[in-house]
TORTOR-470329 format. One line per 2 residues: number of its first residue (from 1); their letters; for each residue x negated, z negated, y of C-alpha. Coordinates in pm, whole numbers, plus 50000, padded with zeros to 5 digits. Example, Ala and Ser with C-alpha at 12.3 -4.5 7.8 and 13.67 -1.06 7.14 Angstrom:
TORTOR-470329
1) as) 48770:49220:49550 ~ 48633:49286:49894
END
This chain:
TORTOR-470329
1) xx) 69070:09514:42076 ~ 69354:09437:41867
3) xx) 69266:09749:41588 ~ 68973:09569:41521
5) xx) 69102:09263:41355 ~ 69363:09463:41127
7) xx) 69114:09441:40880 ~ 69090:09098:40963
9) xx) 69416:09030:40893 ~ 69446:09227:40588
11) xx) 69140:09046:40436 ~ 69391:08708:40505
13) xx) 69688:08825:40338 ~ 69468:08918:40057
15) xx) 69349:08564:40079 ~ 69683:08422:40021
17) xx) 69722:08681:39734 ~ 69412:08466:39575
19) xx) 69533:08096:39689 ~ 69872:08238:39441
21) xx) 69651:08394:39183 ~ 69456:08042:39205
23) xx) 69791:07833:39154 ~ 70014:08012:38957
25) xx) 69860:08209:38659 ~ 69756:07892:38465
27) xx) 70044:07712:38481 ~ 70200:08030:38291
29) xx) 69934:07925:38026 ~ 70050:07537:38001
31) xx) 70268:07583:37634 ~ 69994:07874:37500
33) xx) 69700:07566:37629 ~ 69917:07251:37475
35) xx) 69972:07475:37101 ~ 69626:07616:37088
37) xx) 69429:07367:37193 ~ 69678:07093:37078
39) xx) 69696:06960:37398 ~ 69950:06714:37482
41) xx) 70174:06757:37758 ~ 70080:06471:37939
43) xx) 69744:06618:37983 ~ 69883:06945:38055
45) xx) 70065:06794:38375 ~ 69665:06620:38527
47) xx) 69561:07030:38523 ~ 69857:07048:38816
49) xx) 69786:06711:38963 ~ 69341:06790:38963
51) xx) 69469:07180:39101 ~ 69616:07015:39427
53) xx) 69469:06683:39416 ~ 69084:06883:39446
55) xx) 69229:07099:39708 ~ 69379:06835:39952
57) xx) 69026:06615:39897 ~ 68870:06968:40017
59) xx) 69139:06984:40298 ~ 69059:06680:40418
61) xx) 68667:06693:40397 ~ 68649:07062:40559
63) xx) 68737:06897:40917 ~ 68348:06765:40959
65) xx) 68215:07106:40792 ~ 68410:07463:40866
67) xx) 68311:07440:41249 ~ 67966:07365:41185
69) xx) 67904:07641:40933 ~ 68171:07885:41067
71) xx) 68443:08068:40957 ~ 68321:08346:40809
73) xx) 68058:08170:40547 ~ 68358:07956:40475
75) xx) 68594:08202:40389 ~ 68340:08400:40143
77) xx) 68261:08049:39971 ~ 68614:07976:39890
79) xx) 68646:08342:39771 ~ 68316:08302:39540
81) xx) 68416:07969:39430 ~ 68776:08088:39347
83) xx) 68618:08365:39119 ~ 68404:08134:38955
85) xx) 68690:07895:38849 ~ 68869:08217:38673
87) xx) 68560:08313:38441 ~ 68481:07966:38348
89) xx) 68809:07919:38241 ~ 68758:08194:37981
91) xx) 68450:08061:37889 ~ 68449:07676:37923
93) xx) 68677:07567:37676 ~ 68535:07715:37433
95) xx) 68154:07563:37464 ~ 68239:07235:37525
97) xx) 68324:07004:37287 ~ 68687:06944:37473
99) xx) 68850:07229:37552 ~ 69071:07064:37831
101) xx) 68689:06918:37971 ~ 68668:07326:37976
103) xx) 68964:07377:38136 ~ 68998:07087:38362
105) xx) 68634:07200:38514 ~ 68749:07581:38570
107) xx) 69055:07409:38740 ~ 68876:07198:38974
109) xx) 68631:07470:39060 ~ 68885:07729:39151
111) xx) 69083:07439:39342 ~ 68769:07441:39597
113) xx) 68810:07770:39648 ~ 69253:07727:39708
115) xx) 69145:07441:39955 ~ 68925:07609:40169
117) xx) 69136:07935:40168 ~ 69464:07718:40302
119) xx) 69275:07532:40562 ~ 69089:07856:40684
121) xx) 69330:08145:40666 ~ 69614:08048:40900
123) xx) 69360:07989:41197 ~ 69180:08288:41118
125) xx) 69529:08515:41171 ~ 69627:08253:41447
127) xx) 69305:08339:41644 ~ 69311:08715:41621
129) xx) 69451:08900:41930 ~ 69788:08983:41862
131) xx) 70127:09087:42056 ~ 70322:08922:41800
133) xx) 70134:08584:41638 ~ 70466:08444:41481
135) xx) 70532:08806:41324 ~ 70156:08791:41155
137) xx) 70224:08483:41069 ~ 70514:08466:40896
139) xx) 70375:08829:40692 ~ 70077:08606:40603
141) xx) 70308:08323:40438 ~ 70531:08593:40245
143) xx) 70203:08693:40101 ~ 70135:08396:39916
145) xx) 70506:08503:39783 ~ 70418:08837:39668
147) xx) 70093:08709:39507 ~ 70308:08488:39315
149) xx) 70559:08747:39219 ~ 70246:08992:39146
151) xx) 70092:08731:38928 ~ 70418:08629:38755
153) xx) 70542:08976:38670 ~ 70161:09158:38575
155) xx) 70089:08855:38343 ~ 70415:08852:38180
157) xx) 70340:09261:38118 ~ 70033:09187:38019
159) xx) 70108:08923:37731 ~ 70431:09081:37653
161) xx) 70209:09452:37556 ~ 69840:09271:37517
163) xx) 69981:08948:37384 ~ 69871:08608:37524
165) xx) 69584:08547:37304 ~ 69423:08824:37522
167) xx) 69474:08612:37829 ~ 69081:08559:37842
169) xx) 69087:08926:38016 ~ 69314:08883:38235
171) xx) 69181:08620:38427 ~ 68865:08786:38450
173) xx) 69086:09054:38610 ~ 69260:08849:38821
175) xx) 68870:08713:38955 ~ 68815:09065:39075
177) xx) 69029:09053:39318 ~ 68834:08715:39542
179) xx) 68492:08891:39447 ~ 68647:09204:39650
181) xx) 68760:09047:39915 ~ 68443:08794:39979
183) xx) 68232:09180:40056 ~ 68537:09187:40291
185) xx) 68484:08881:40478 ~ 68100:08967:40499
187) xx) 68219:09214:40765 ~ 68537:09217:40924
189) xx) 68485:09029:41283 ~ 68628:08686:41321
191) xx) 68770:08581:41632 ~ 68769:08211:41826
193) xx) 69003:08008:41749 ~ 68982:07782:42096
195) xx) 68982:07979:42385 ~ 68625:07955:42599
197) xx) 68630:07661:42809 ~ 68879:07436:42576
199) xx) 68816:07184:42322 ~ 69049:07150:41999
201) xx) 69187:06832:41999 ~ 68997:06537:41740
203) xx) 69105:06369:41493 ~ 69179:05997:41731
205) xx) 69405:06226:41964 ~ 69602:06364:41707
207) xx) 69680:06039:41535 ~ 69822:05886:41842
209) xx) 70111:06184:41865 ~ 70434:06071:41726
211) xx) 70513:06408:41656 ~ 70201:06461:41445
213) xx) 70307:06212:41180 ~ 70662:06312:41143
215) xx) 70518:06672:41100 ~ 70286:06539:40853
217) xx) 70555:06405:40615 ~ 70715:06714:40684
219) xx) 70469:06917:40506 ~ 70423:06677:40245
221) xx) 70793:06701:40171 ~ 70742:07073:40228
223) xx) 70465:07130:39966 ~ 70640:06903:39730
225) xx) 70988:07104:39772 ~ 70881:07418:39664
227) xx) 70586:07317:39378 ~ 70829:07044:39188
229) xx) 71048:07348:39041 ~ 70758:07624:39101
231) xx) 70491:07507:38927 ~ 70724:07411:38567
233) xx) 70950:07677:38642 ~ 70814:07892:38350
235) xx) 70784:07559:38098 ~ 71116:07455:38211
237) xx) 71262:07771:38123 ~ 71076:07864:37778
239) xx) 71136:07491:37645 ~ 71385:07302:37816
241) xx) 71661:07600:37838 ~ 71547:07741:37513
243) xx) 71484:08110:37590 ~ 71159:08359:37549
245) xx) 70875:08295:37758 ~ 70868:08648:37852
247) xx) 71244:08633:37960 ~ 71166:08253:38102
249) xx) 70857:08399:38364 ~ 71086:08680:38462
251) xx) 71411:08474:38512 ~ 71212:08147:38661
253) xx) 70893:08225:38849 ~ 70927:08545:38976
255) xx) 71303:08534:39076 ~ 71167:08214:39260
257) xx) 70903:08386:39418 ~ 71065:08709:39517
259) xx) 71350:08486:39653 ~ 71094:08276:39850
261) xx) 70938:08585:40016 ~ 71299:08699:40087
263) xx) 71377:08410:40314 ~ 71046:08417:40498
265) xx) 71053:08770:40563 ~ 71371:08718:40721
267) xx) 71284:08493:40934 ~ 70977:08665:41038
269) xx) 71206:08943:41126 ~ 71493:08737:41254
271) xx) 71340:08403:41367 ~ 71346:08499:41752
273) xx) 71727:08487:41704 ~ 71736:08176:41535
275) xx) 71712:07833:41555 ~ 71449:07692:41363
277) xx) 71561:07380:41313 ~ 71880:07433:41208
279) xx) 71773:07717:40979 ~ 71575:07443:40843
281) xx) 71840:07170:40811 ~ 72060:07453:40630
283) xx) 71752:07552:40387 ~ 71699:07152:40303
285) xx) 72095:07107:40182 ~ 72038:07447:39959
287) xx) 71752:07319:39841 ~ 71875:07014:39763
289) xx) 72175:07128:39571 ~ 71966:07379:39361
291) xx) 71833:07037:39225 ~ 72107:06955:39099
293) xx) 72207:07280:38977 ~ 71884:07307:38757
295) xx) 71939:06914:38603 ~ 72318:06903:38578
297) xx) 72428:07268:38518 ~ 72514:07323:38146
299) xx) 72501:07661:38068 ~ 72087:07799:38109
301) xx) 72140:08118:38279 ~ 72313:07862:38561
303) xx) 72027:07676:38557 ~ 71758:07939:38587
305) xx) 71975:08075:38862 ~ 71958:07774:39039
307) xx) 71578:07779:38991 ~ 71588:08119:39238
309) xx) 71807:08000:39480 ~ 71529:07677:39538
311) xx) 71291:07961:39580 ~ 71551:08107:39817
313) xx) 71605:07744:40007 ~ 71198:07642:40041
315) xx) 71068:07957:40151 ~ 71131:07846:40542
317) xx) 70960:07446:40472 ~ 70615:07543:40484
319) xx) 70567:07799:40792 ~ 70879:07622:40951
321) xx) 70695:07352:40955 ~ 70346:07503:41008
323) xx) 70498:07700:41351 ~ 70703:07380:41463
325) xx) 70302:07220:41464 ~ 70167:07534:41657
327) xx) 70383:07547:41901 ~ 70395:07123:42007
329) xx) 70037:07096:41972 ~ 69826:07448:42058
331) xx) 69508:07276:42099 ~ 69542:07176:41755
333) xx) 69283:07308:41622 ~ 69042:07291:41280
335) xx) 69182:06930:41270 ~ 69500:06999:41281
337) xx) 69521:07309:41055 ~ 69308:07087:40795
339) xx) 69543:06781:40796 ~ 69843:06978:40765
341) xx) 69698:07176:40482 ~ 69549:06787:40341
343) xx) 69986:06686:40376 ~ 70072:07022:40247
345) xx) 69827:06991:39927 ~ 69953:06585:39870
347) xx) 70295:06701:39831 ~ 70218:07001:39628
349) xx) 70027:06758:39382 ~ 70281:06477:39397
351) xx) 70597:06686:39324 ~ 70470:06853:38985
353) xx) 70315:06504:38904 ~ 70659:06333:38968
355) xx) 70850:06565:38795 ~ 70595:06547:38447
357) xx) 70565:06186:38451 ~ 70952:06144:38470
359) xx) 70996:06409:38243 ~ 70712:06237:37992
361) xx) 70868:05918:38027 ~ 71216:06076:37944
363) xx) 71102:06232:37597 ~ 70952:06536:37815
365) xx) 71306:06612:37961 ~ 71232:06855:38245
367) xx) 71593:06865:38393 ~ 71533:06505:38452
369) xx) 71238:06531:38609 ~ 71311:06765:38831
371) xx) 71609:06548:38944 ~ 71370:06335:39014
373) xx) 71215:06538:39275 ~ 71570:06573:39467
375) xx) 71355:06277:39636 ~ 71188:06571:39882
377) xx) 71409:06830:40006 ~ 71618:06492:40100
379) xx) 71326:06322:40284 ~ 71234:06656:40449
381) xx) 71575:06676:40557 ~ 71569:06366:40785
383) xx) 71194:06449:40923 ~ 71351:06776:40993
385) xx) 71643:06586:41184 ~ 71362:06303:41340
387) xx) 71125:06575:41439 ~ 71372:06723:41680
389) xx) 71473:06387:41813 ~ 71085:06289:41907
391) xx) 71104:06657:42085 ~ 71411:06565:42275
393) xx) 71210:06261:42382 ~ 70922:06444:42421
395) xx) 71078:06689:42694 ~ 71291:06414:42851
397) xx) 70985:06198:42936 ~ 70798:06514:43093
END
């Protein structure tokens, strides 16, 4: 029984290897856009903020549609509409009479696609039979990590030997890899994600848990942790330290990335042993002083170092937070995976945004911008801490 969902679960890691393609290989694009198409950076910053901001609107409207239509049609539509966003963006701006109309339109079209894939893969791998959910689990969140690496490090080969005004074919090679993996969906088998006989829990009962809301800011703070440095990681490195953009992707995204799968590997290996919350609580203070090692450090190489050890410090926020919500409310359900994927996708929008606009405002300073987002590893922190208070209360009353 269990055999036949490895494919299953293969087809959802590769899913997560398109949600990173999705949010990470234009952002390595943002100076090439803002010189080329003399795009200010201002602008640049609303392609991050309509990438997240589309995807947590999608989050949020998937709870009334994904059950009705199923899973599996789901999954291939976010896969089709993910591939569709990568050619248009090769062809877009260059037809229309603004090219960051072009670009913005590619961006919101591929967003549908990230939305539906981070509302719709965790349940998937949550439902299939399994001796080991958490283990699956956890492999499915490093994935997004080595999709990011995979992206970061083949596109920085690519325009370092092709150059970047060839960029055009990789994305279309980069869309291959959602068109495969839509025939995939079309036939591996799909399991339920409510046992026969239960009902997930709706949207009214949700809302009334405590604990929902605190985990809710949790993976707001959580999404907005790990994209504030992530997603101008590679800008921050190429213009506010000063060094090569090929040396700049290597040193800042991909050290970030391969440091963020790190620490969730671990703990998929590890996690039985221990505690999650304190793991957690540790994670937040690293995370927090990486912040201030990327704004205050002097010397760049300090800085970009500091940039890896945030990937190091946020890789536990999101499926921390995501297997805290599992376990204190199992009859979650589509609701539940969609909201926290709707808190996930606010934060991941709001922490880029707050780190441009402060930079902007700042004479596009980036180390003050991402000081600025020191504002969400340190909120995190004390949901982290309030989360296992309302637990303490939780088992005391029962």
């Amino acid at each position: 029984m269990e055999n036949q969902y490895n494919k299953t679960i293969t087809a959802c890691f590769v899913g997560y290897i398109v949600q990173a393609v999705v949010n990470n290989f234009t952002p390595l694009l943002f100076l090439f856009f803002q010189r080329s198409y003399h795009i200010p950076l201002s602008q640049i910053t609303l392609l991050v903020t309509f990438n997240f901001g589309i995807q947590l609107l999608v989050d949020l409207v998937s709870v009334g549609f994904v059950d009705k239509i199923g899973y599996r049609a789901s999954m291939i539509m976010a896969h089709v509409l993910a591939a569709a966003g990568l050619i248009l963006l090769t062809i877009l701006p260059e037809v229309l009479p603004s090219p960051f109309a072009g670009i913005l339109i590619a961006v919101m079209i591929y967003a549908v696609g990230g939305g539906l894939l981070e509302v719709l893969v965790s349940p998937v791998v949550e439902a299939c039979p399994s001796d080991n959910k958490e283990k699956a689990m956890s492999m499915l969140h490093s994935f997004y990590c080595w999709g990011y690496a995979g992206v970061v490090l083949l596109s920085t080969l690519f325009f370092h030997v092709a150059g970047i005004g060839n960029w055009k074919i990789l994305a279309l090679i980069w869309a291959l890899i959602p068109i495969g993996n839509a025939f995939a969906f079309a036939s591996v088998p799909m399991a339920p994600l409510i046992e026969d006989g239960e009902s997930g829990l709706q949207l009214k009962e949700l809302f009334r848990l405590k604990i929902f809301w605190v985990l809710l800011v949790m993976m707001i703070c959580a999404g907005a942790s790990e994209q504030a440095v992530s997603q101008w990681a590679s800008t921050f490195a190429e213009k506010g330290l000063g060094i090569s953009k090929t040396a700049g992707d290597l040193a800042g995204p991909l050290a970030f990335a391969l440091l963020m799968g790190t620490s969730r590997l671990f703990y998929g290996r590890y996690g039985d042993r221990i505690d999650l919350d304190r793991f957690m609580v540790y994670s937040c203070c690293l995370c927090i002083l990486s912040y201030l090692g990327i704004s205050l450090l002097p010397m760049p190489q300090l800085s970009l170092a500091a940039c890896a050890v945030c990937g190091l410090s946020v890789g536990i926020m999101w499926p921390g937070t995501f297997s805290k919500a599992s376990a204190a409310l199992p009859r979650g359900g589509t609701a539940m995976f969609a909201l926290l994927a709707l808190s996930g996708d606010i934060g991941c929008s709001g922490g880029p945004t707050l780190v441009g606009m402060v930079s902007g405002a700042l004479g596009d300073d980036l180390k003050m911008g991402v000081l600025a987002g020191i504002l969400f590893p340190v909120l995190l922190l004390a949901g982290v801490i309030l989360c296992g208070k309302t637990k303490k209360e939780i088992i005391k009353n029962s």
